[in-house]
MOPAC internal coordinates of N, CA, C and O (Angstrom, degrees):
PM7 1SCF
backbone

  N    0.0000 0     0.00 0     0.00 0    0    0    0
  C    1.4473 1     0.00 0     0.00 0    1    0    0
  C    1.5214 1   109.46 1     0.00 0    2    1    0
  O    1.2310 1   115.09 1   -49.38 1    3    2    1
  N    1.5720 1   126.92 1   130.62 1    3    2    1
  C    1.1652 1   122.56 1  -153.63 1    5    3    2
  C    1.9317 1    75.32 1  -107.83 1    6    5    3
  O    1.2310 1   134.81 1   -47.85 1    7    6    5
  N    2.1668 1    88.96 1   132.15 1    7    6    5
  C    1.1622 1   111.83 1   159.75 1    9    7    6
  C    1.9302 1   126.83 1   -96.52 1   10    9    7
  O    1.2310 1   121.20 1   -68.87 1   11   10    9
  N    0.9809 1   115.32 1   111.13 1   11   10    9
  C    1.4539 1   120.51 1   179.11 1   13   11   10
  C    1.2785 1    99.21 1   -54.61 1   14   13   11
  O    1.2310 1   115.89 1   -77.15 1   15   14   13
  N    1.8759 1   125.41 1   102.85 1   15   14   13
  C    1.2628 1   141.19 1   165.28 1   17   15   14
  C    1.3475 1   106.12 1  -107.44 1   18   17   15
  O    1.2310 1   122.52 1   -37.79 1   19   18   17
  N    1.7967 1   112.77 1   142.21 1   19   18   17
  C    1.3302 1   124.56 1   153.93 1   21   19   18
  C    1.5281 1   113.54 1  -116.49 1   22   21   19
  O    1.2310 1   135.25 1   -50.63 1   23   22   21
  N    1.4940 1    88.09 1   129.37 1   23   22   21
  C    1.7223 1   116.53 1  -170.66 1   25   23   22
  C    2.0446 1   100.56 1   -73.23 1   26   25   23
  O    1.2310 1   121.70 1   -91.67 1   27   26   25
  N    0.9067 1   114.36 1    88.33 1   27   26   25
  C    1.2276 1   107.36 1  -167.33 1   29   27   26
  C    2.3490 1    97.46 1   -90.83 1   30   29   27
  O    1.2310 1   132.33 1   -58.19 1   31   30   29
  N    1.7491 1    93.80 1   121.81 1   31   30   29
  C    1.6405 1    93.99 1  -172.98 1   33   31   30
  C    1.2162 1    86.14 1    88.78 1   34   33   31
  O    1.2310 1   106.79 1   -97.46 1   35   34   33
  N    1.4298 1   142.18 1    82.54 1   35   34   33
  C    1.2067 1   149.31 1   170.47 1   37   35   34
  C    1.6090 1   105.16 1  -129.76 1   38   37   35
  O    1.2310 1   128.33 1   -61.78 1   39   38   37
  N    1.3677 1   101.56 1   118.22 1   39   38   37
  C    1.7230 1   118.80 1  -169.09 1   41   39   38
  C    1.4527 1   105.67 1  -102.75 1   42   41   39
  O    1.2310 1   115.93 1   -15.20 1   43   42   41
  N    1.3666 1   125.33 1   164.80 1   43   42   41
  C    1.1734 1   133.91 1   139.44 1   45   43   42
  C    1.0258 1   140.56 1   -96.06 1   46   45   43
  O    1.2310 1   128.63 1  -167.73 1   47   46   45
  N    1.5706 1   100.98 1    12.27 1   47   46   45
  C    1.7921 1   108.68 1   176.96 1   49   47   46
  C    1.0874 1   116.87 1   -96.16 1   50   49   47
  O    1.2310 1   112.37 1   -72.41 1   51   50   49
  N    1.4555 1   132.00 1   107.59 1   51   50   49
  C    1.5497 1   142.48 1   179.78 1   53   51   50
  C    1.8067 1   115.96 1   -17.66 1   54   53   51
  O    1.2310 1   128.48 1   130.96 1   55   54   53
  N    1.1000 1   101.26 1   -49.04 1   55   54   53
  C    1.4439 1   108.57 1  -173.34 1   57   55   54
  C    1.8693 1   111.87 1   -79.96 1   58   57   55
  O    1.2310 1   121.76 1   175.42 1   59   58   57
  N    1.3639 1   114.23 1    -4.58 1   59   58   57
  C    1.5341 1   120.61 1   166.30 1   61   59   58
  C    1.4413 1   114.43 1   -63.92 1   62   61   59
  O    1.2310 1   108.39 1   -22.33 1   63   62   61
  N    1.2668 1   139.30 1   157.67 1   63   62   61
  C    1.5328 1   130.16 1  -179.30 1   65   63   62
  C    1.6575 1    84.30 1   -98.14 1   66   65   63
  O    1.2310 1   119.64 1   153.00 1   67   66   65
  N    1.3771 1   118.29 1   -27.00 1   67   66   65
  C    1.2088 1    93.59 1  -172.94 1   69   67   66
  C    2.0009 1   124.42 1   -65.48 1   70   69   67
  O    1.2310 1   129.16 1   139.09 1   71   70   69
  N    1.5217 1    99.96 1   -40.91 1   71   70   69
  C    1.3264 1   110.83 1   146.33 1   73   71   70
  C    1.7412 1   126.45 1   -22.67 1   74   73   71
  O    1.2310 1   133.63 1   112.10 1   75   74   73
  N    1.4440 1    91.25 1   -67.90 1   75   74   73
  C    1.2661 1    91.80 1   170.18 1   77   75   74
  C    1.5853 1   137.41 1   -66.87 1   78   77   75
  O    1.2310 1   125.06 1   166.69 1   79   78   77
  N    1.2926 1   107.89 1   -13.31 1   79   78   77
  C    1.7695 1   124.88 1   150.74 1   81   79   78
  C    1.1848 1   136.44 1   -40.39 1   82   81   79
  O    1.2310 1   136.29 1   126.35 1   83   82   81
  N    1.2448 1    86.06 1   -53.65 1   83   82   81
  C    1.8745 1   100.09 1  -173.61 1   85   83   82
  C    1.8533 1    97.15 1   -79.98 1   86   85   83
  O    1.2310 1   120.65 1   129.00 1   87   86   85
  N    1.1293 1   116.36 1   -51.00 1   87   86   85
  C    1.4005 1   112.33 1  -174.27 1   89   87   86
  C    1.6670 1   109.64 1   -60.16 1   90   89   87
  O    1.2310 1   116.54 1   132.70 1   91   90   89
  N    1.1617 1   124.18 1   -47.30 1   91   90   89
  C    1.1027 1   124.87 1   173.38 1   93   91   90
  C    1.6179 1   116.97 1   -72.55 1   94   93   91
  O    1.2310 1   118.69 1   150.92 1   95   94   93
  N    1.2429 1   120.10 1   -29.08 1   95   94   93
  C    1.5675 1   108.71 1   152.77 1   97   95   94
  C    1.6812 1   127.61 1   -62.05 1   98   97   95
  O    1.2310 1   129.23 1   147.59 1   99   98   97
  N    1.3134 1    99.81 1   -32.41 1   99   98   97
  C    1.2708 1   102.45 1  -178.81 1  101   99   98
  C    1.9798 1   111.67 1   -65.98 1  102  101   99
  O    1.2310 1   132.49 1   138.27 1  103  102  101
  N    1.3868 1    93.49 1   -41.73 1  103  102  101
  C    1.4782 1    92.11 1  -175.78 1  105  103  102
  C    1.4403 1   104.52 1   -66.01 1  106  105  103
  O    1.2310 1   105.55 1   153.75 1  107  106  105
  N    1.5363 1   144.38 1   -26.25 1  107  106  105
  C    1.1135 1   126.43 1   163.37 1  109  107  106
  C    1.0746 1   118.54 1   -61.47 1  110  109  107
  O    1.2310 1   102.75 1   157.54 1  111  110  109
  N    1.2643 1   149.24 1   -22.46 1  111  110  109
  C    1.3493 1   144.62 1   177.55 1  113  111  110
  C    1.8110 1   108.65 1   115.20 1  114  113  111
  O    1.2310 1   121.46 1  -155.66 1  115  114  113
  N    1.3899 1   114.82 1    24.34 1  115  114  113
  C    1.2817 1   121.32 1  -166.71 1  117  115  114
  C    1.5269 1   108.99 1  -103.41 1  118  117  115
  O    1.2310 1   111.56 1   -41.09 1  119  118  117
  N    1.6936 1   133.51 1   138.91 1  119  118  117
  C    0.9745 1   136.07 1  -159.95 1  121  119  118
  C    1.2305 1   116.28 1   -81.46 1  122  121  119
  O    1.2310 1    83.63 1   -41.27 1  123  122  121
  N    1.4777 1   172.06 1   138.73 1  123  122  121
  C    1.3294 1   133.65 1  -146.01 1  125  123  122
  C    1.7349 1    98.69 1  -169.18 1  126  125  123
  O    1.2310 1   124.75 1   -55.69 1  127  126  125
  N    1.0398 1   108.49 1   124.31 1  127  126  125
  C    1.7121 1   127.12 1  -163.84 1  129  127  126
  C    1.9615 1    85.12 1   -95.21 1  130  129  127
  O    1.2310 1   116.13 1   -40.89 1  131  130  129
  N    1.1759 1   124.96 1   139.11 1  131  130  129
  C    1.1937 1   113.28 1   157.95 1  133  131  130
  C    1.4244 1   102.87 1  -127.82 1  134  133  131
  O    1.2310 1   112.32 1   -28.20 1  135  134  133
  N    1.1142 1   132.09 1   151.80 1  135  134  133
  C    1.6200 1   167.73 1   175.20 1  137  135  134
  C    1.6466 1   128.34 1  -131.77 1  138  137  135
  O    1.2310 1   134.67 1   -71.31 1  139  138  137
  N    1.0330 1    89.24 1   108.69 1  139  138  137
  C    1.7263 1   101.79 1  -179.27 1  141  139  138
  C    1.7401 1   126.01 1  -148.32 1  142  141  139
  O    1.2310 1   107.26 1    26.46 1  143  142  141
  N    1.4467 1   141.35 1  -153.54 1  143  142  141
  C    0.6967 1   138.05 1   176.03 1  145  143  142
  C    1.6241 1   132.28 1   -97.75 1  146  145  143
  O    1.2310 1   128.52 1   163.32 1  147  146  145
  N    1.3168 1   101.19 1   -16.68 1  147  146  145
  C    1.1442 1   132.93 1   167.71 1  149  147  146
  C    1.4943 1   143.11 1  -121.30 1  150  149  147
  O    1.2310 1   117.30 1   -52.50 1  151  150  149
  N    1.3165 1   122.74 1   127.50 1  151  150  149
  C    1.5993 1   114.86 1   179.55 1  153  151  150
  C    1.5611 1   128.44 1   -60.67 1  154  153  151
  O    1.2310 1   123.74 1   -64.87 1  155  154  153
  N    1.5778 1   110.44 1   115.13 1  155  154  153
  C    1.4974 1    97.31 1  -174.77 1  157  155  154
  C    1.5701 1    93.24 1  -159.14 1  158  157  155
  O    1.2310 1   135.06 1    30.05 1  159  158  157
  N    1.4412 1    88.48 1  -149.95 1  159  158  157
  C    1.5869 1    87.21 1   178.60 1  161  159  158
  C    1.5401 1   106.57 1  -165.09 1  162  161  159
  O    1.2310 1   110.74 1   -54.19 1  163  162  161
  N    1.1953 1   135.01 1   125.81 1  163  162  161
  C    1.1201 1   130.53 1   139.75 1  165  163  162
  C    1.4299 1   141.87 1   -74.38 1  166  165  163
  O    1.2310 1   102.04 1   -61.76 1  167  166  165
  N    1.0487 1   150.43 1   118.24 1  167  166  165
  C    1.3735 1   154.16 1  -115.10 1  169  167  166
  C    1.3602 1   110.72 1   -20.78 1  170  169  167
  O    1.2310 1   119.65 1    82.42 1  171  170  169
  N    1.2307 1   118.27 1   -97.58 1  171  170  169
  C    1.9737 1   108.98 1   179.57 1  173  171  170
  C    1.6324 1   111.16 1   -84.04 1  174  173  171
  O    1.2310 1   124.51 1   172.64 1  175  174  173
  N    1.5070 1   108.95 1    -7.36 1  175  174  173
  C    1.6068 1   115.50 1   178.41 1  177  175  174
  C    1.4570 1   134.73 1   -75.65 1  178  177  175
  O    1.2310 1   116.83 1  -119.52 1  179  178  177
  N    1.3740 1   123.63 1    60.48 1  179  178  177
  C    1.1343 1   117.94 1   173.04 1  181  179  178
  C    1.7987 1   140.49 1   -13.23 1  182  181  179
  O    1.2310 1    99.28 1  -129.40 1  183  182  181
  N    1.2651 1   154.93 1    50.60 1  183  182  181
  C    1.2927 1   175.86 1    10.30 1  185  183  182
  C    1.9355 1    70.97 1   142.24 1  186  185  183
  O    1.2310 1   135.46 1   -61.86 1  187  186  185
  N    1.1923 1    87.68 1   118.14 1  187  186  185
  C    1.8422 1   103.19 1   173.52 1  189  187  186
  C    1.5564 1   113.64 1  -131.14 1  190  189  187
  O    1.2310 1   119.55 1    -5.84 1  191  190  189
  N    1.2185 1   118.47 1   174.16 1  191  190  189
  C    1.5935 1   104.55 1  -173.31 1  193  191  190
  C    1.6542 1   117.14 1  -131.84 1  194  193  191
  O    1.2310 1   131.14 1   171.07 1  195  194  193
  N    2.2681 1    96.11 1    -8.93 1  195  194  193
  C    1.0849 1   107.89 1  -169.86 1  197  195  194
  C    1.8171 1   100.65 1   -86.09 1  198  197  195
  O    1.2310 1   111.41 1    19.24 1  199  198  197
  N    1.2168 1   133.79 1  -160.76 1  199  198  197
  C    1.6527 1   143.96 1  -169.98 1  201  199  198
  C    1.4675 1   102.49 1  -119.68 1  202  201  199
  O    1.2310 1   112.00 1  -105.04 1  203  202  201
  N    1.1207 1   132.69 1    74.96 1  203  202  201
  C    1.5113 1   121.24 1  -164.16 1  205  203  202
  C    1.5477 1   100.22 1   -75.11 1  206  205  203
  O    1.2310 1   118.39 1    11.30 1  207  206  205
  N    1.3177 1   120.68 1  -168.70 1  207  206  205
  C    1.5794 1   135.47 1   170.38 1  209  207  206
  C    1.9033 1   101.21 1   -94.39 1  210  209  207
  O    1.2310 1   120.81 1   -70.54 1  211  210  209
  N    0.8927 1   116.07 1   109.46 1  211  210  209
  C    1.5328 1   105.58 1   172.60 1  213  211  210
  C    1.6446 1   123.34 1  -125.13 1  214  213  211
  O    1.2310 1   127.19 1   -78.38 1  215  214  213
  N    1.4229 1   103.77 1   101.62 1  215  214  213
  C    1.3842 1   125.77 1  -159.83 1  217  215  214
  C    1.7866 1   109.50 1   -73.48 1  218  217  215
  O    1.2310 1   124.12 1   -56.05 1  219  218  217
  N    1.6916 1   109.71 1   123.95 1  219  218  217
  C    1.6490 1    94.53 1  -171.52 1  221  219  218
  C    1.3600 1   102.18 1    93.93 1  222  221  219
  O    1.2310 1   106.40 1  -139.91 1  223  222  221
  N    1.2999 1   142.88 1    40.09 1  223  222  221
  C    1.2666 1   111.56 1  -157.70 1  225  223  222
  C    1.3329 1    63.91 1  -115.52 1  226  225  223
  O    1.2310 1   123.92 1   -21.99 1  227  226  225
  N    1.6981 1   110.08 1   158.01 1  227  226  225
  C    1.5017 1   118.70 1   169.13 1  229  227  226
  C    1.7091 1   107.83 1  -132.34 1  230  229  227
  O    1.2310 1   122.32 1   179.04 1  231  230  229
  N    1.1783 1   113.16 1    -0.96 1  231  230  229
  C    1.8189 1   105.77 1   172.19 1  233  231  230
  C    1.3526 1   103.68 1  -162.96 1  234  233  231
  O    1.2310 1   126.57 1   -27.03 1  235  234  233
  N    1.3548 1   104.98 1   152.97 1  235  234  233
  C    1.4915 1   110.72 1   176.33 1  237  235  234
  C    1.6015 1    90.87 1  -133.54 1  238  237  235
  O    1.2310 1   130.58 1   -52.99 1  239  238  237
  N    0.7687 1    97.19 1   127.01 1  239  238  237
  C    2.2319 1   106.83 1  -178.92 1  241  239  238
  C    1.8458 1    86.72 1  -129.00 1  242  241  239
  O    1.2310 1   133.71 1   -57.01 1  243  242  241
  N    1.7679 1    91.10 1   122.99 1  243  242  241
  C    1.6065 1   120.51 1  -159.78 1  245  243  242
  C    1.5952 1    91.87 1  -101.54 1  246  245  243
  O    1.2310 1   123.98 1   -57.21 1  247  246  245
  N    1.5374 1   109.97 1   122.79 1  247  246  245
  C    1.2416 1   126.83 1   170.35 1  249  247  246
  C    2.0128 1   105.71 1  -102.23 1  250  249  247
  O    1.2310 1   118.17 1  -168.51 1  251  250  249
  N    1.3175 1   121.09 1    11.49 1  251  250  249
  C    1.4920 1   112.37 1  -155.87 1  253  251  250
  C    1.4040 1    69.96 1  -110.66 1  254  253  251
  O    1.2310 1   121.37 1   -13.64 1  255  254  253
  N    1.6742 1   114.99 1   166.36 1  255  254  253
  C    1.5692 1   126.29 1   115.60 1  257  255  254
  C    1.5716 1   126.95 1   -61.05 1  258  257  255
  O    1.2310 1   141.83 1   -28.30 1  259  258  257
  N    0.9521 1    75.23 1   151.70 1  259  258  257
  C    1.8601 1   100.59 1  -179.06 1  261  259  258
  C    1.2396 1    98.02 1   -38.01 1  262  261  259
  O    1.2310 1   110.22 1   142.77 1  263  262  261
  N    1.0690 1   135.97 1   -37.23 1  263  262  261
  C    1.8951 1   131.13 1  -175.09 1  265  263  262
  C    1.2565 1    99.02 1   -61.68 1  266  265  263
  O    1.2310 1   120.80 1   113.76 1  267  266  265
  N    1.2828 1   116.07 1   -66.24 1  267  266  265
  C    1.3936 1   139.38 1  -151.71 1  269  267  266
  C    1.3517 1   100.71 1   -61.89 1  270  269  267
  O    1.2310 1   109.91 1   156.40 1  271  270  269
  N    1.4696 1   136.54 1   -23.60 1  271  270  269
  C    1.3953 1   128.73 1  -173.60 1  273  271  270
  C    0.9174 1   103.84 1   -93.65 1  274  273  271
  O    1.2310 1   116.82 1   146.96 1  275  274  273
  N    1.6964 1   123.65 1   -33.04 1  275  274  273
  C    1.9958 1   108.64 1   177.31 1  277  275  274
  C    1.1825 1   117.77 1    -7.27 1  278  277  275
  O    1.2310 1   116.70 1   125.72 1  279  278  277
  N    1.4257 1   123.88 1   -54.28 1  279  278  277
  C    1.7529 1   128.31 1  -164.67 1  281  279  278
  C    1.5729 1    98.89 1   -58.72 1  282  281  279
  O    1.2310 1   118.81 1   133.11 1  283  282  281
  N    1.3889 1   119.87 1   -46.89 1  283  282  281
  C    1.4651 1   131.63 1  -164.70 1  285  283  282
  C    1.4352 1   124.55 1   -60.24 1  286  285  283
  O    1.2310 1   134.05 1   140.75 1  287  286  285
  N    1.3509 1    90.43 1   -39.25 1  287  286  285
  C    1.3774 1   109.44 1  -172.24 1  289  287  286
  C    1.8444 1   114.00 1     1.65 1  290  289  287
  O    1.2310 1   134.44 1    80.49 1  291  290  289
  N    1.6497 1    89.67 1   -99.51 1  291  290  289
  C    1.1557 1   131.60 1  -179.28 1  293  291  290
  C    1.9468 1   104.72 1   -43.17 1  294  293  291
  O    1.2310 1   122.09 1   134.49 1  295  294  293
  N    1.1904 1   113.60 1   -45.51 1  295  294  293
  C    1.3021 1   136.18 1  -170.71 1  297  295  294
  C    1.4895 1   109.02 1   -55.26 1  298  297  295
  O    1.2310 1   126.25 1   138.14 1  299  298  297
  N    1.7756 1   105.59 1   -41.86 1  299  298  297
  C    1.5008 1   116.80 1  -160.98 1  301  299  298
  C    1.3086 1    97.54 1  -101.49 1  302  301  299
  O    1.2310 1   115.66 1   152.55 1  303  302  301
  N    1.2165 1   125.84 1   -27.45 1  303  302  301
  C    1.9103 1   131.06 1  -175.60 1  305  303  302
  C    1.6798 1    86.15 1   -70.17 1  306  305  303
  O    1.2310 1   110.50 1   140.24 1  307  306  305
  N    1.1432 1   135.47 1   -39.76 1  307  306  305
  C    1.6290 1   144.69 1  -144.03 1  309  307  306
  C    1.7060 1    86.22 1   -84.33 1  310  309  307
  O    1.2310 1   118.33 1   106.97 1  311  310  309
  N    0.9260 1   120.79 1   -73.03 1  311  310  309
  C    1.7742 1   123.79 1  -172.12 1  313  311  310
  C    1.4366 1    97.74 1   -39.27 1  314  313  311
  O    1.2310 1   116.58 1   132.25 1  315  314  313
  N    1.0157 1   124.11 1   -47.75 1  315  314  313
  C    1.7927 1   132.70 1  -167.60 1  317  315  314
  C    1.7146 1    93.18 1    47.28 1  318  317  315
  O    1.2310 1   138.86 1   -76.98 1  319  318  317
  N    1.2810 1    81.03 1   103.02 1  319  318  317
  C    1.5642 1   104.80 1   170.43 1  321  319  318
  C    1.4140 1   116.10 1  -109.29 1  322  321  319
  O    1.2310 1   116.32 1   -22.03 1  323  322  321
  N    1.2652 1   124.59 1   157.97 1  323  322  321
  C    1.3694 1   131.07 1  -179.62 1  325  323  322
  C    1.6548 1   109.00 1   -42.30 1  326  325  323
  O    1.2310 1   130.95 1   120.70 1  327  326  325
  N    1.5874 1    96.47 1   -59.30 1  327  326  325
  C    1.3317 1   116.51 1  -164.25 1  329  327  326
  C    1.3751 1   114.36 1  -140.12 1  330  329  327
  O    1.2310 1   123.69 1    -3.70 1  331  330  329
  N    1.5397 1   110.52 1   176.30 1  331  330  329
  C    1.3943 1   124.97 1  -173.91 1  333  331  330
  C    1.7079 1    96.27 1  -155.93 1  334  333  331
  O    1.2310 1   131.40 1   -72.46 1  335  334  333
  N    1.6739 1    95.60 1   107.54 1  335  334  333
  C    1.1912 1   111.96 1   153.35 1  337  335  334
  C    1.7499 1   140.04 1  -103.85 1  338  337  335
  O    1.2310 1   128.35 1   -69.98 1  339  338  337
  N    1.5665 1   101.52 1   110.02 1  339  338  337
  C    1.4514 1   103.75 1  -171.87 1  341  339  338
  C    1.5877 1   112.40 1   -80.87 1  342  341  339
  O    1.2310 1   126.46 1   -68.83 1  343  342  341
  N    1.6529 1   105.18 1   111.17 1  343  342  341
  C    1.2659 1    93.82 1   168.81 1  345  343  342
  C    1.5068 1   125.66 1   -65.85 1  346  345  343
  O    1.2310 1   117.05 1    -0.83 1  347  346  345
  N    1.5217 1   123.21 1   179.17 1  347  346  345
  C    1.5558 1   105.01 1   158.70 1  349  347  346
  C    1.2009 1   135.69 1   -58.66 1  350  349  347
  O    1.2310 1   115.13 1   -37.56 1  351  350  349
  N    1.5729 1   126.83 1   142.44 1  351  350  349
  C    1.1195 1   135.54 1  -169.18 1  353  351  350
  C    1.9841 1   115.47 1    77.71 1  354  353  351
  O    1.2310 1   118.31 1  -162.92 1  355  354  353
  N    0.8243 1   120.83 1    17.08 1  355  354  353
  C    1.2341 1   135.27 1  -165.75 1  357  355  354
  C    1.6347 1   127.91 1  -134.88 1  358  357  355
  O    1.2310 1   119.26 1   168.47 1  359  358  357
  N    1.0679 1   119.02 1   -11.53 1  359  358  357
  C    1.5412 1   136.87 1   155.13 1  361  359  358
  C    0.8970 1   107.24 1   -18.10 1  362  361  359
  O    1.2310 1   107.55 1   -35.82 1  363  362  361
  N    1.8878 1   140.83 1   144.18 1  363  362  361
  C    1.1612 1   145.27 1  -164.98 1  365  363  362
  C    1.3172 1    92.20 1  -148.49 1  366  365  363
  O    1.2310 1   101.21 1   -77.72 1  367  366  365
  N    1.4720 1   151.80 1   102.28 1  367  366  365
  C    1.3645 1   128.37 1   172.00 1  369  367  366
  C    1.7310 1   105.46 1   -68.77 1  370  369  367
  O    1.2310 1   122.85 1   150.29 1  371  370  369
  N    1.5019 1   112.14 1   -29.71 1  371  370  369
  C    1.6334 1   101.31 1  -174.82 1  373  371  370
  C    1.3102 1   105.70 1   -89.48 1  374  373  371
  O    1.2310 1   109.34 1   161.98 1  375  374  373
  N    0.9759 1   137.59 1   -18.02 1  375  374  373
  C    2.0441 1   126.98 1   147.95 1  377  375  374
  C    0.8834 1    87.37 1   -41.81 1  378  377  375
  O    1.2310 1   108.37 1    90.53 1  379  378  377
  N    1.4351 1   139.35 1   -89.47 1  379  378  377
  C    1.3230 1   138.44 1  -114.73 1  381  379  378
  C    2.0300 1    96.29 1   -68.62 1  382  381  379
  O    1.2310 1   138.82 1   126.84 1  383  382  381
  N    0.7421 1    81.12 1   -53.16 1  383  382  381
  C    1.5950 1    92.97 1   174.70 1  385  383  382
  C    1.1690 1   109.45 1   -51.94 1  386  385  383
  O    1.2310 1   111.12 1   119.50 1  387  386  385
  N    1.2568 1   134.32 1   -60.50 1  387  386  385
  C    1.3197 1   120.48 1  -164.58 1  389  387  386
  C    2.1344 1   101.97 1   -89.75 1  390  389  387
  O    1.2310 1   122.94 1   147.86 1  391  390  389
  N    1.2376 1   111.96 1   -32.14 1  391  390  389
  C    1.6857 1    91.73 1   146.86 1  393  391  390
  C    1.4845 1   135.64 1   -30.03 1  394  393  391
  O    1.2310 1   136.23 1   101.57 1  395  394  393
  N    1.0934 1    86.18 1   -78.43 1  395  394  393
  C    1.6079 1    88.83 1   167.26 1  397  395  394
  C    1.6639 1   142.15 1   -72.39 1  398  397  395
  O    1.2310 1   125.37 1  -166.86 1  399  398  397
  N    1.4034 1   107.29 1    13.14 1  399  398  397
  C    1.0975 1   128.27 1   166.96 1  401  399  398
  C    1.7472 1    99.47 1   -92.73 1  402  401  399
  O    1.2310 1   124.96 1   168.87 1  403  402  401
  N    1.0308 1   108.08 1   -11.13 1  403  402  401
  C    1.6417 1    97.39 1  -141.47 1  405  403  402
  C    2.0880 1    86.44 1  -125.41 1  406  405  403
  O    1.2310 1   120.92 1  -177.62 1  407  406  405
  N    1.3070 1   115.84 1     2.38 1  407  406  405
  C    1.6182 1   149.87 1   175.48 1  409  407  406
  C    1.5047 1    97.82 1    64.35 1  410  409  407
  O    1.2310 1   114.18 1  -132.93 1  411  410  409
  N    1.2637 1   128.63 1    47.07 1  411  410  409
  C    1.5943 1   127.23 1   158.53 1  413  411  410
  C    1.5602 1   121.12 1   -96.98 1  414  413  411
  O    1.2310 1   119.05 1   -75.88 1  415  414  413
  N    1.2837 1   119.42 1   104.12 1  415  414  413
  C    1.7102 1   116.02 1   161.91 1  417  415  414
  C    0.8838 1   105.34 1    -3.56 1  418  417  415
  O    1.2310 1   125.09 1   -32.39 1  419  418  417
  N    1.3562 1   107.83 1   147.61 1  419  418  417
  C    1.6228 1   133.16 1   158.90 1  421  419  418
  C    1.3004 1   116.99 1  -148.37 1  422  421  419
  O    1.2310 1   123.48 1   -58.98 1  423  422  421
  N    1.2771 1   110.93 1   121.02 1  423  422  421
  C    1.7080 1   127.89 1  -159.68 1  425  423  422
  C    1.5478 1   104.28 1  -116.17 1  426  425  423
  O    1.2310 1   115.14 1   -65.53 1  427  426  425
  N    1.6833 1   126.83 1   114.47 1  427  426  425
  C    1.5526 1    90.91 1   156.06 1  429  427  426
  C    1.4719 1   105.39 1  -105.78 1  430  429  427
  O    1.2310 1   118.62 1   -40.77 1  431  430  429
  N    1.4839 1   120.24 1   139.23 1  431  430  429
  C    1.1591 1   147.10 1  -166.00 1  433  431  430
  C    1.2171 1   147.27 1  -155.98 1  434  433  431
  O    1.2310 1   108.48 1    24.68 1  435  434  433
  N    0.9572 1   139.14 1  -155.32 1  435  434  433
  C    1.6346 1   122.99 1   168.54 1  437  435  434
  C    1.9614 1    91.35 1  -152.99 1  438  437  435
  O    1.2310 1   134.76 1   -64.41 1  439  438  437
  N    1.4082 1    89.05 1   115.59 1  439  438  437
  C    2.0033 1    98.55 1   159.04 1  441  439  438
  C    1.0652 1   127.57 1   -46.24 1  442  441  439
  O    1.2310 1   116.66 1   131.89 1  443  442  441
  N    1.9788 1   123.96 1   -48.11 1  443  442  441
  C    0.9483 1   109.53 1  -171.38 1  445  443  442
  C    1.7084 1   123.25 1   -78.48 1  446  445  443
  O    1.2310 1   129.38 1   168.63 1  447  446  445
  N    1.5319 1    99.54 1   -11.37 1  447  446  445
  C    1.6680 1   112.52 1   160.54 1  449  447  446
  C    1.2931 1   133.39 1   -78.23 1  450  449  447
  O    1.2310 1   122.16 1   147.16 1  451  450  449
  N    1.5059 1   113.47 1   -32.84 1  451  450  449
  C    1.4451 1   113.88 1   157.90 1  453  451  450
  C    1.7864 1   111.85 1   -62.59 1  454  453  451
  O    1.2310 1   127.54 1   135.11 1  455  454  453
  N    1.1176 1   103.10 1   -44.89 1  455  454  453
  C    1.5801 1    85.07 1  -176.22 1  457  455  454
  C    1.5217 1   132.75 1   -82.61 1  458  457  455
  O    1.2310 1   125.74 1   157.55 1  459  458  457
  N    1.2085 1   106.57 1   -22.45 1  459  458  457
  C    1.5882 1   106.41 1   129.60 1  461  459  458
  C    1.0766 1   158.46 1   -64.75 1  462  461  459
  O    1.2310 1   124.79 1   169.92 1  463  462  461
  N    1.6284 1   108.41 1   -10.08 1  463  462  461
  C    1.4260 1   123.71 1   145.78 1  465  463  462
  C    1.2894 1   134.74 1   -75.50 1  466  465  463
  O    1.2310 1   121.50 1   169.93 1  467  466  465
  N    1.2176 1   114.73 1   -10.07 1  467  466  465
  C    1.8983 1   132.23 1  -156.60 1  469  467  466
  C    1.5022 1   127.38 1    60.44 1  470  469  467
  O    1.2310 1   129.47 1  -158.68 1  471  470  469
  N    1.4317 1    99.35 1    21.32 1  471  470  469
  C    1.8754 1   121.35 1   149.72 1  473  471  470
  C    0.7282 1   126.57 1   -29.86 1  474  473  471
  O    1.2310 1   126.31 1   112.84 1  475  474  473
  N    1.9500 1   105.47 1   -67.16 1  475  474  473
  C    1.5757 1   107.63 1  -142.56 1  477  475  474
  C    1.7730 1   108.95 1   -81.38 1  478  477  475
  O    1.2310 1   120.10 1   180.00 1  479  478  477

């Protein structure tokens, strides 16, 4: 069942895990919003920089540090997504908090292991 994920810190440089997200979501069959700092694209995934509205969304798996999401905050509680997956290095204790204030999962984990495990 394809989950509508946004790759939040979504690169186009091969050697990023976040890179490696979107491609490996895609090969599961998963719908995938990417967000990053720069305009690009990974294969059919457009890499945008603005906060769109994204309806259905069911995961956001966090490629930023905790600094780096300040801007998000508010942005990512607002989508109300299923879940929130912290990759490594990326832990938010005040996401996490206000996720779960707000009744969204909070996972810390790694995507490209859940979905090669049959996790995600």
């Amino acid at each position: 069942m394809s989950k509508k994920t946004l790759v939040l810190g979504a690169s186009p440089s091969p050697i990023r895990y976040a890179y490696r997200a979107v491609k490996k979501l895609l090969s599961y069959g998963h719908d995938v919003v990417a967000i990053g700092k720069v305009d690009a694209e990974i294969d059919t995934v457009k890499i945008i920089r603005d906060k769109p509205d994204i309806p259905n969304l069911h995961t956001v798996t966090m490629y930023l540090n905790a600094q780096r999401q300040e801007p998000y905050l508010n942005y990512i509680i607002g989508l109300k997504p299923q879940r929130i997956i912290f990759n490594p290095g990326s832990y938010n204790p005040k996401l996490e908090k206000l996720a779960q204030e707000a009744g969204i999962e909070v996972l810390e984990d790694c995507t490209l292991l859940m979905l090669d495990g049959g996790d995600y």
